[in-house]
C-alpha positions as CSV (number, residue, x, y, z in Angstrom):
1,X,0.0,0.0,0.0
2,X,1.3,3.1,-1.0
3,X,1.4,6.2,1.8
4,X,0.4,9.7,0.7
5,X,4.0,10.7,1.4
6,X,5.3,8.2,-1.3
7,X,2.7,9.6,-3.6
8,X,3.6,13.0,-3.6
9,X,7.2,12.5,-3.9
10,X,6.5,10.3,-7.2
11,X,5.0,13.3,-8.4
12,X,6.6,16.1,-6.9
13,X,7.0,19.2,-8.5
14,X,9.3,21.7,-7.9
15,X,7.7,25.5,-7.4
16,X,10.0,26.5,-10.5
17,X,8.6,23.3,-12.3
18,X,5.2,24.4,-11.7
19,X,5.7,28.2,-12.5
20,X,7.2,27.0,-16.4
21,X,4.4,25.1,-17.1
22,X,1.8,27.0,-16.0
23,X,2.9,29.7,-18.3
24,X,3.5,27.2,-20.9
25,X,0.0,26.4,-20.4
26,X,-0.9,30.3,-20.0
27,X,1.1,30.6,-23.5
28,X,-0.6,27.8,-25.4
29,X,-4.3,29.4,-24.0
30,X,-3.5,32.8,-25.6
31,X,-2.4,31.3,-28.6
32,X,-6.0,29.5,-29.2
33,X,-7.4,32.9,-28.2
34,X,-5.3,34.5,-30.5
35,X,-6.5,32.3,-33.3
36,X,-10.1,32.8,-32.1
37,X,-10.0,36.4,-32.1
38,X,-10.4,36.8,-36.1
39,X,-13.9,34.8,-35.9
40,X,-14.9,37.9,-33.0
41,X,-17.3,39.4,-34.7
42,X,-18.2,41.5,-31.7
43,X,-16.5,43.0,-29.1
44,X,-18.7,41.3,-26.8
45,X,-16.8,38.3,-28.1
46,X,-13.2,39.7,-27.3
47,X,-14.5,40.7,-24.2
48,X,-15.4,36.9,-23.1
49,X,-11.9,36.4,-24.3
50,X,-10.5,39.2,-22.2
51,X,-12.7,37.5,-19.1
52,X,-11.4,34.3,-19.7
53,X,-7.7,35.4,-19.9
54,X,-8.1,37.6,-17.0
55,X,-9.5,34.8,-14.9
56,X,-6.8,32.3,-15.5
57,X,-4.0,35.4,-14.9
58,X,-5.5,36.2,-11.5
59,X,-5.6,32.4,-10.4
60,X,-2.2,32.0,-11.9
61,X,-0.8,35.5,-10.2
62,X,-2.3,34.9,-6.2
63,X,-0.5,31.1,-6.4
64,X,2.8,32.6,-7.9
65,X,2.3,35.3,-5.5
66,X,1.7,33.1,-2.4
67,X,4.0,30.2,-2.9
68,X,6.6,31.9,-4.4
69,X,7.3,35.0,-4.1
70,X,6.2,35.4,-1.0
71,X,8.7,32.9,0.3
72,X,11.4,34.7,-2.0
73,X,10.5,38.2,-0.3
74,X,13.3,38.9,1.7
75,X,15.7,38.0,-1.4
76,X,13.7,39.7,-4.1
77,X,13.5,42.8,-1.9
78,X,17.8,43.4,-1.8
79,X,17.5,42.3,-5.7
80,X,14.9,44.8,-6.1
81,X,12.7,42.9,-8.1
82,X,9.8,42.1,-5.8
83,X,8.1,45.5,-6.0
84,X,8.4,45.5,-9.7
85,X,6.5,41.8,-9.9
86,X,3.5,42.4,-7.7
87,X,3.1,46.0,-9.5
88,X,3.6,43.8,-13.1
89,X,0.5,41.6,-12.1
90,X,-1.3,44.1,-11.1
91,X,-0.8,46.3,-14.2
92,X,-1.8,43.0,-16.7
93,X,-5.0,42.8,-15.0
94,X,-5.7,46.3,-16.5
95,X,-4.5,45.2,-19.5
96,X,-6.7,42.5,-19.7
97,X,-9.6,44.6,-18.4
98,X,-9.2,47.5,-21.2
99,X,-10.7,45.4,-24.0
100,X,-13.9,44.2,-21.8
101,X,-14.8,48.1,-21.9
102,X,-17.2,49.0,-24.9
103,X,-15.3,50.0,-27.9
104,X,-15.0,48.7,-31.9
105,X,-14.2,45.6,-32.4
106,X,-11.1,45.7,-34.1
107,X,-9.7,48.0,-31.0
108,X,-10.7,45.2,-29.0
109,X,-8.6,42.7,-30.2
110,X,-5.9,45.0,-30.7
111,X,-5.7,45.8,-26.8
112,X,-6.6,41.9,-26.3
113,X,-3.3,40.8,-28.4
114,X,-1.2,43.6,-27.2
115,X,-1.6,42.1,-23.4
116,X,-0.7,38.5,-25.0
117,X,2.3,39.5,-26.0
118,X,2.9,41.7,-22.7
119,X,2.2,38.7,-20.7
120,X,4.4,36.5,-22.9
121,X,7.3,39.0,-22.4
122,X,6.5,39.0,-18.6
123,X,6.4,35.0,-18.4
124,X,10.4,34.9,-20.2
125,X,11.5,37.9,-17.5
126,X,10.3,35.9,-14.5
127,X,11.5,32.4,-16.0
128,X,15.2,34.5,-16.3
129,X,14.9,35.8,-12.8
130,X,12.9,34.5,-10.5
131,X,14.1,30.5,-10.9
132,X,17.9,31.2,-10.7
133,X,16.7,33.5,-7.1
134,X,14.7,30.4,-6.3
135,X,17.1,27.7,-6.8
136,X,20.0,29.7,-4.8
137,X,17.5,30.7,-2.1
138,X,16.3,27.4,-1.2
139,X,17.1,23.3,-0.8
140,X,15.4,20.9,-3.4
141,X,13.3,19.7,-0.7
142,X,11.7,23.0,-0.1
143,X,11.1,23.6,-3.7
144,X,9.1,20.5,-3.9
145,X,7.4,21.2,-0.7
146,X,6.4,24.8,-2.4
147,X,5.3,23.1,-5.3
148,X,3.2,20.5,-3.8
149,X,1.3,23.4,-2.3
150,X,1.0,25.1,-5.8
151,X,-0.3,21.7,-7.0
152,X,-2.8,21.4,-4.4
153,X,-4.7,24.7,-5.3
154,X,-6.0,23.2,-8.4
155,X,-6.8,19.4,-7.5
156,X,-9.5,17.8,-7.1
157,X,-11.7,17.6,-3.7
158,X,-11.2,13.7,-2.7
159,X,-14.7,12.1,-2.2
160,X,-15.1,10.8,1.2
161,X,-17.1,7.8,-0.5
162,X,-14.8,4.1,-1.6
């Protein structure tokens, strides 16, 4: 019988691990956004695009925020990158909030593919910093243990029934 302690480290994830491909995932999203967006015919329809993007940036954001930057506050501080990240997230939720405001159609998914590529940008600058401040601020172990935590945000409830 397998213990839930030999589980998780079968599947552990290091926090870095877990930040690359959840912006690989991010990426990919955009991408079938992107190739959505020509098929908008309103901007009602970029604006459910916006929604959608927005929603998976906040989720994506508070975890990063939480479980790793949090931890790496002291050390981003003397770098003086941690100001600049929380202010980053908080300036691509406006992005992604400009083209949910009424406007034509074709600004819409200008403003909408502008924050793609932003947010693109953003992902590569973090990759490049934050995992090198990660990986010479703390153990393996702790990495994983940060990561496990990422990784149970997002699964699923365990039913109490056999």
């Amino acid at each position: 019988m397998m213990t839930k302690d030999a589980g998780m480290e079968k599947g552990s994830m290091k926090a870095t691990d877990v930040l690359v491909s959840q912006h690989k995932f991010l990426a990919s999203m955009f991408g079938y956004m992107e190739r959505a967006l020509p098929e908008a015919a309103t901007s009602a329809e970029v604006a459910a695009l916006a929604r959608l993007a927005e929603d998976l940036i906040r989720d994506h954001a508070e975890a990063e925020e939480m479980l790793l930057f949090s931890p790496l506050d002291a050390l981003l501080t003397e770098k003086g990158q941690f100001a600049h990240f929380y202010s980053s997230h908080k300036e691509y939720m406006r992005l992604l909030e400009k083209p949910q405001a009424p406007m034509a159609v074709t600004e819409a998914r200008s403003l909408l593919l502008l924050a793609f590529r932003i947010l693109r940008t953003h992902f590569h600058d973090e990759e490049r910093l934050v995992i090198p401040l990660a990986h010479a601020a703390f153990p393996p172990e702790s990495l994983e243990k940060l990561g496990n935590d990422w990784m149970q945000r997002h699964a699923p409830l365990e039913s109490s029934e056999p």
